[in-house]
N, C-alpha and C positions, 0 to 999 in steps of 0.2 A: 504494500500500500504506500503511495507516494506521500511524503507528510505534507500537512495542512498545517503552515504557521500561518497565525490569523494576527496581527499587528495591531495594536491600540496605540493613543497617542499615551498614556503613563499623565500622571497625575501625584502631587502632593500627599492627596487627600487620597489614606487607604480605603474607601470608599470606594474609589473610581474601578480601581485594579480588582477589589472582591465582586461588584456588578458584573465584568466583564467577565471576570472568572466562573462566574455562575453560570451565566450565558454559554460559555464553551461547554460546560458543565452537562449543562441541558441535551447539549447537541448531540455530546460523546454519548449516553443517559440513550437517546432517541435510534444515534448510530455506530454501535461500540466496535463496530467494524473500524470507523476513521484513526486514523492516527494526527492528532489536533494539539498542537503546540502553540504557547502562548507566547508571546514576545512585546515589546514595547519598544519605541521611539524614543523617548526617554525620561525620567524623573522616578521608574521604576526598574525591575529586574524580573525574568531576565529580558535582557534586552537583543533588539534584531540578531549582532553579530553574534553575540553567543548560542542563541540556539540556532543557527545558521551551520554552527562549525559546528553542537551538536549533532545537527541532523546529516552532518558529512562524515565527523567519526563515528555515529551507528553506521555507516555503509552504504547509505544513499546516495543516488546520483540523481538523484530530480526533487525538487521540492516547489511548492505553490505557495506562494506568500499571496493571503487576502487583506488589505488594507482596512482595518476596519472604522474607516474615516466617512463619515455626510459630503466632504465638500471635497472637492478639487481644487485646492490651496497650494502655500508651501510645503506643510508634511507629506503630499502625496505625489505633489511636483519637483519637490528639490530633496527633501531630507531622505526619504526611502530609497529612492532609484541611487544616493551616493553610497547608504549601508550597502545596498545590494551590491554594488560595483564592489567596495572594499573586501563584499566575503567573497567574490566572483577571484577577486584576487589571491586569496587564501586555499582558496577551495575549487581550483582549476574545474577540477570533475566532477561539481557539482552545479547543474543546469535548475536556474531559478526562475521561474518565470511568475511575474506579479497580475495580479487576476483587477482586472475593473474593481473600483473603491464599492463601498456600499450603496452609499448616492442614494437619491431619492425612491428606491424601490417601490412599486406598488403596495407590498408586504410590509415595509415600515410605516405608508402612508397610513393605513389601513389601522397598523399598530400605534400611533400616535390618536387618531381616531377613537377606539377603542378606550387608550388610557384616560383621555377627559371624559368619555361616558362612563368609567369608572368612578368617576367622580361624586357621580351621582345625577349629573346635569341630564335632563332628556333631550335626544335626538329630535324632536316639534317643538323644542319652546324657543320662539322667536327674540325670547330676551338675553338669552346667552349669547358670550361674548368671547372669543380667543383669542389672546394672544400668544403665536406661535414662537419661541425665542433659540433662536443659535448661535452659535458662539461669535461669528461674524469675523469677516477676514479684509483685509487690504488690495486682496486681488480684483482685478476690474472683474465682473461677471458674475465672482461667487456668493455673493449676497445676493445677487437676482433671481438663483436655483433657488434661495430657499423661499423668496418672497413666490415664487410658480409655486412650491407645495403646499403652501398655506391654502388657496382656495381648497385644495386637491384634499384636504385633508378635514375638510367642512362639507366636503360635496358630499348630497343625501341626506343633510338636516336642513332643520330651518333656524340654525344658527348663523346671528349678524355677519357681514362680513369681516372674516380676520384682520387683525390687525399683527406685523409680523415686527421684530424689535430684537437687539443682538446684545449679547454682553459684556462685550469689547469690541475697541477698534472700529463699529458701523455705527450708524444711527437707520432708525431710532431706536432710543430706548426704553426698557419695560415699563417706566413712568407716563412718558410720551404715550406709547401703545396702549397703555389702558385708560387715560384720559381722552385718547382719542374713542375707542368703544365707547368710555361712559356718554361722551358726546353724541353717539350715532344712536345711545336711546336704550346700550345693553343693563341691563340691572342684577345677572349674573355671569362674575368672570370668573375665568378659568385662566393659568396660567400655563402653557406646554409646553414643554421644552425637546425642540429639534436637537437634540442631542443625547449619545447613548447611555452616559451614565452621569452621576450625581459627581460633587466636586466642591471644592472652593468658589468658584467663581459664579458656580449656581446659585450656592449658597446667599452671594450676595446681592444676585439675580431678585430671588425671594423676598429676603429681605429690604431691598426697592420698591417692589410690589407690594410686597405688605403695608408698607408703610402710607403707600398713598390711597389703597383700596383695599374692602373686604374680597379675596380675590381665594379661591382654591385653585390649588398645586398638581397636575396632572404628574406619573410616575413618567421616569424615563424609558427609554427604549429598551434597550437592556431587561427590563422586568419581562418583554414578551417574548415569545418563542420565536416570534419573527425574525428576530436575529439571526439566530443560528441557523434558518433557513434559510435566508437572503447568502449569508456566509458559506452555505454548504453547496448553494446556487452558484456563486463567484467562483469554487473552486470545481465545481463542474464545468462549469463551460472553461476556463481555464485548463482543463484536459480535452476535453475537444478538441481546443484551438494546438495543443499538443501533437494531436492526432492518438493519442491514448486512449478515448472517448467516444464513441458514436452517438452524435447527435440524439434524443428521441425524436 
């Protein structure tokens, strides 16, 4: 079995790292066949190049790195493809090939969805209010994907239109975004967050919102199963495109 390193961005807060470890958790749990290694970018352990050269000294020559990143930024454009080059260096005979990031999957959308009706809010009441929130980036275009999944991730209720707002680095923000709902007439908000797991910066996300509005907290990505599918997906077609794979 070819291993599956599944790649997170690593986080301060051990929160972040035990979400996603759960998440892989699930998958293995679902497919005990996989062989599913964890890795990070950095701020945690272990990190890309060490299980890279793991997976060379168990005896492997091919391995599928999934990115498990929302956006197509600088961790997906610059910091991974260098780790990969450096173990490509290392580890001549080992063939890596990186599989399309997570990105806005139908399965996530679906799952962000899901996590505000968990909330308790009903799918018909016209007074509910979202604000969808991602971490937000400096690259021209990537804050555009997320503002496209916001409708995408309201469609099939009669929930107001979203309002979408970043945690860093974009505007607007989660303040903005729910003063702009309160203005369009919603009288219950929901807070969601486009992004896979819990963290510091969330953290402070929340406590913005709280502050200015009675607002509930929708869970992250990470809490659904969809993950690990969307993940198990990227590392299929990533064999495919291998030629390992036949198509269904």
């Amino acid at each position: 079995m070819i291993p599956l390193v599944a790649v997170a961005h690593g986080s301060r807060d051990p929160r972040s790292a035990r979400a996603v470890a759960a998440a892989l958790a699930a998958l293995r749990a679902r497919h005990p066949d996989l062989d599913v290694r964890l890795a990070f970018l950095d701020l945690n352990t272990p990190s890309v190049s060490q299980v890279l050269d793991a997976v060379a000294a168990d005896g492997h020559r091919r391995a599928v790195v999934v990115p498990l990143l929302l956006g197509s930024a600088f961790h997906a454009r610059v910091d991974l493809p260098a780790l990969i080059a450096e173990s490509r260096v290392r580890n001549a005979h080992l063939d890596v090939v990186v599989s399309d990031i997570l990105g806005d999957d139908p399965l996530l959308v679906t799952a962000c969805r899901d996590g505000i009706v968990s909330t308790g809010v009903p799918v018909d009441d016209p007074d509910v209010g979202v604000a969808l929130c991602a971490v937000g980036s400096r690259r021209p275009g990537a804050d555009a994907a997320t503002r496209g999944v916001a409708p995408r991730v309201t469609a099939g209720t009669a929930w107001r239109r979203p309002a979408v707002c970043f945690a860093t680095a974009s505007q607007p923000s989660v303040t903005v975004a729910l003063e702009e709902l309160v203005r369009a007439g919603a009288r219950r908000l929901v807070l969601a967050p486009w992004m896979l797991a819990p963290g510091l910066l969330w953290d402070r996300v929340c406590a913005a919102a709280e502050s200015v509005a009675d607002v509930v907290i929708a869970p992250h990505l990470a809490d659904d199963e969809a993950v690990g599918e969307v993940v198990l997906a990227r590392y299929t077609t990533a064999l495919e495109r291998m030629g390992l794979l036949r198509a269904a």
